[in-house]
N, C-alpha and C positions, 0 to 999 in steps of 0.2 A: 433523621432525615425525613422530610415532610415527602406524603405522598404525593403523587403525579398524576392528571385525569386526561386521558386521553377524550379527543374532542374529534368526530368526523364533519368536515365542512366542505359546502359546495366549493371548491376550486381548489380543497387541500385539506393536507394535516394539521391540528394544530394542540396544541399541547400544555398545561402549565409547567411553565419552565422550573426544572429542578436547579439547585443551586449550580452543578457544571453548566450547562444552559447561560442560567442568571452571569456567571465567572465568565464565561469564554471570551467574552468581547475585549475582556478588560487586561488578559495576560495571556502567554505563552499557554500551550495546554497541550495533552497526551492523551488522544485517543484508542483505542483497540476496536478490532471490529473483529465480532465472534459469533460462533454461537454454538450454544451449552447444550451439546448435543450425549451428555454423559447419563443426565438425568432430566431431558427435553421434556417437557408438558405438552399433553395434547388439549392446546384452547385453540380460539378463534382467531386469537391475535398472535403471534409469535411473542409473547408476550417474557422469553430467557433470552434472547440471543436479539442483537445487533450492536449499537456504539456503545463504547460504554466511556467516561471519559474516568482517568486517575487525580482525584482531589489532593491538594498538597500533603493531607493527611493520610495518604496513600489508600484513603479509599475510591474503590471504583465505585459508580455509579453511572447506571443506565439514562443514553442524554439521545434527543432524535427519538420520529415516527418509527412506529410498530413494524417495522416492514420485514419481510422475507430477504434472507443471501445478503446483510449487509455486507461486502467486501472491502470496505475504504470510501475513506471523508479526504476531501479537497479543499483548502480554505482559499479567496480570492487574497493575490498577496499585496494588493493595495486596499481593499475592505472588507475587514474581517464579520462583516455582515452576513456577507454571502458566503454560503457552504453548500455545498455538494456532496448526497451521500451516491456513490452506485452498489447497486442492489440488484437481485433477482426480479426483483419489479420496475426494473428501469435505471433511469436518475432520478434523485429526488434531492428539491432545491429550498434551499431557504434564502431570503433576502433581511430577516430580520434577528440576527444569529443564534437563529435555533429554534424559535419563538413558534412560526407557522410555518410549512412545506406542503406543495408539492410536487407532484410525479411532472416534470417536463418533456418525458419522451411518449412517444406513442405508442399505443396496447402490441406492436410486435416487437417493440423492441423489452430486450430479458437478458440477462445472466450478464450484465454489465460488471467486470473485473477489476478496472480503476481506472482514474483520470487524474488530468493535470490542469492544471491553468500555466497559458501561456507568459512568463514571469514578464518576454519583454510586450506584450500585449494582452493583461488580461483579459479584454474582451474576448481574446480566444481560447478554446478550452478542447480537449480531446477525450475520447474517451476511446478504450478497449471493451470488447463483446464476446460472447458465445460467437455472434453472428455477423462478426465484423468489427472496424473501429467508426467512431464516430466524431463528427466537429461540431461546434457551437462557435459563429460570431459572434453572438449576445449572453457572452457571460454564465453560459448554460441555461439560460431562456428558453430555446429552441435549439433542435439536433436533428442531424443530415447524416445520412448515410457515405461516408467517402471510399470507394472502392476502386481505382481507376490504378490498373495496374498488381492487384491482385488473383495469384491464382487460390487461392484458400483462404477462408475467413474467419478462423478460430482463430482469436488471439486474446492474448491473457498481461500482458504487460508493456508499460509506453515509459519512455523519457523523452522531454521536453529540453531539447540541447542547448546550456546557457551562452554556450558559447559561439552561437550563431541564430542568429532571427530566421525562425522559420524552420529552423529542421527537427524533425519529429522522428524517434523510431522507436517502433514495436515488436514485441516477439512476439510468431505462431506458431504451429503445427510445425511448421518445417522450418524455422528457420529468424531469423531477424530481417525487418523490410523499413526503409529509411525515407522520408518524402525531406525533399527542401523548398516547397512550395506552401508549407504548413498545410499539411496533411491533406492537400488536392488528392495528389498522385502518388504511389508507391513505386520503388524500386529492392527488387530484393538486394540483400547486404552478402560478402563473401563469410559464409556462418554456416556451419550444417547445418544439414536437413534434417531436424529434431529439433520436436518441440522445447519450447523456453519461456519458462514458468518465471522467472524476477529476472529486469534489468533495470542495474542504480546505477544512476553518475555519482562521480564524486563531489561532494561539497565543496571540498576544497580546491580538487585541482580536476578542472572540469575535464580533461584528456583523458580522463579514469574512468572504465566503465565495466562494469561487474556481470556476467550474467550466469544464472544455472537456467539446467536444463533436466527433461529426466530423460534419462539413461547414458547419459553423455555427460556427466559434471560439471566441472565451473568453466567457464572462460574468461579469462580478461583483456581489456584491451588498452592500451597507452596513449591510441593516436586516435580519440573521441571515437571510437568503432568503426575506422578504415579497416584495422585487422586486426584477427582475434587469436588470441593462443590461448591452448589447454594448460589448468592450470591442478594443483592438486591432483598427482596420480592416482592417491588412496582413495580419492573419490570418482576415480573417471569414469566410473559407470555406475552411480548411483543414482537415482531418482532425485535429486534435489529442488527444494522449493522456494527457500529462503536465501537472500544475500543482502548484505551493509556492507557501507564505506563508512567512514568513521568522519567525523564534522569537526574535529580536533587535531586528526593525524593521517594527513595520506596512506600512510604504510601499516595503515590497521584495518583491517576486514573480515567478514565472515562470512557464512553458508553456513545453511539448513539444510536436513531433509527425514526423507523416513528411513530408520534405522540405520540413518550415520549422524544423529545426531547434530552437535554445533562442532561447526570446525573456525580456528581461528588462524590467521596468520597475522603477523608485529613486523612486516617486512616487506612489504606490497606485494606480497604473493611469490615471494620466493619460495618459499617451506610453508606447510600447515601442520596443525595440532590437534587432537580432536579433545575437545572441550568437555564432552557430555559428563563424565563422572557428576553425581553428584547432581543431577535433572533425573525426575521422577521416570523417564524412558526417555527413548532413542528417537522419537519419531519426532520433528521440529517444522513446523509451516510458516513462520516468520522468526526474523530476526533482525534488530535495529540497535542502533547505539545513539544513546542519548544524547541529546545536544545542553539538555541541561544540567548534563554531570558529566563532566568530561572523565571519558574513558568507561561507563557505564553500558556493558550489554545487555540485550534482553532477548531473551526467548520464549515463545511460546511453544508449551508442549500438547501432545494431543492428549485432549480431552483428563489433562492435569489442568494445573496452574501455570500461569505464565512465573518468569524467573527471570531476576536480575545479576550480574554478578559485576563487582568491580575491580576485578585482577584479570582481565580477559579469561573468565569461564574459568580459572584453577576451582574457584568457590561459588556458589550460587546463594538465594537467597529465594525464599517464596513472595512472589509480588502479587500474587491474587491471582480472581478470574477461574478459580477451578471449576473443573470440569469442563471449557472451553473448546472450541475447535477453532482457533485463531484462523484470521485471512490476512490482518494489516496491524503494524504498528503507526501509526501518523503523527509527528510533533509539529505541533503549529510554529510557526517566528512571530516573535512579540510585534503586535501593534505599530502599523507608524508613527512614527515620535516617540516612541517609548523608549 
């Protein structure tokens, strides 16, 4: 693999693009965002840890500016040009897919969690904060503070709801809070008061919506998150961090967490299973299921390797990444016309 020189320029990052880089425009692709905090180097540049993308030869390789706390990449889903990492230092934007970036938000905004792009208007895009959520009309251009109707502002996870224009909801500190004005205004959601650390829709059947929490377990919801019921008792008071819906089969899902491991359920959350045998430890911060292997899970573990298994978790497999401290798995959708 040819090295990579890092370039600092007036109005951004910009980088020679490594072969993920060079690829990503042109197919489907698998992100991770980490960082290799087992055996972390102390330079100037965070120079172990943020995107790293998986080559079909199941090598990973580090793709994206130097930056602190990558959390998760966003790709626009009409041009795959433009990408979005959020980071500890903001957002940070490329319009030439991958090529140059930079930082779109302003020096207070920090600890950016994840965003979306609005599927049925990309021009709009959301993001989650330390210190609130944020919107961008232009594509993540530019970003505003939306707070109207919040009483707390730590929140860590957003879905963008396919199945209605304009409604956005986020977990925080206490609880789940819903806007249908594209993210003007907040209304809180009927959700306890505890924090909530991942919420995924379903791919498939968009009424499905998954969320953990820590100290309070999974929830799921049927009816697009009108109402939510406790799911998994073995875990109802675990710290959990990770949840997937599966892109192949409604009735397949999982959760993460620290020392309960992966749990799976093949039932829509009738019964769960705990999965972990056979993962280097118990401690898990993401978890996703591939779209380009049907029935393919993955997990990252802490500060091991991430793992894949393709019998829902009976067997694992080392997919790389050791020594990690994962934030995000992300698989892009191929190209239009492809």
């Amino acid at each position: 693999m040819k090295s990579r020189t890092l370039l600092l320029l007036a109005g951004g990052l910009s980088f020679i693009p490594t072969r993920a880089a060079a690829d990503s425009a042109a197919q489907p692709a698998f992100y991770a965002a980490v960082s290799m905090t087992k055996a972390q180097r102390n330079t100037s540049t965070p120079a172990d840890s943020g995107l790293y993308q998986r080559l079909a030869s199941g090598e990973w390789v580090h793709t994206g500016p130097r930056i602190l706390g990558v959390a998760s990449v966003a790709i626009h889903p009409a041009n795959n040009a433009v990408m979005l990492i959020a980071s500890a230092d903001g957002v940070v934007r490329s319009a030439d897919g991958g090529r140059t970036w930079r930082n779109t938000t302003t020096w207070e905004v920090a600890d950016v969690r994840a965003l979306a792009f609005d599927p049925a208007n990309p021009d709009l895009v959301y993001a989650v904060t330390a210190w609130g959520p944020l919107r961008s009309v232009d594509a993540g251009q530019s970003w505003q503070l939306t707070q109207r109707g919040l009483d707390r502002l730590y929140c860590s996870t957003l879905v963008v709801d396919r199945r209605q224009a304009g409604r956005v909801l986020i977990g925080m500190e206490q609880g789940l809070y819903v806007s249908s004005d594209s993210a003007v205004s907040w209304t809180r959601m009927d959700f306890p008061s505890v924090p909530v650390s991942r919420l995924v829709q379903s791919p498939v059947e968009p009424n499905v919506m998954l969320a953990t929490t820590t100290g309070k377990g999974a929830w799921l919801s049927r009816d697009g998150g009108a109402t939510w019921v406790a799911v998994d008792p073995a875990s109802a008071t675990s710290n959990l961090y990770a949840a997937a819906l599966a892109p192949h089969d409604p009735s397949l899902m999982a959760t993460g967490g620290w020392e309960t491991g992966v749990r799976v359920s093949a039932n829509a959350g009738t019964t769960w299973t705990d999965r972990s045998t056979g993962l280097p430890n118990r401690k898990v911060f993401v978890v996703a299921f591939d779209p380009q292997h049907q029935g393919r899970l993955w997990a990252s573990t802490f500060e091991e390797s991430s793992y894949y298994s393709d019998d829902l978790g009976q067997t694992w497999h080392d997919g790389g990444l050791y020594g990690a401290y994962g934030s995000d798995f992300v698989f892009t959708a191929p190209p239009p016309g492809k």
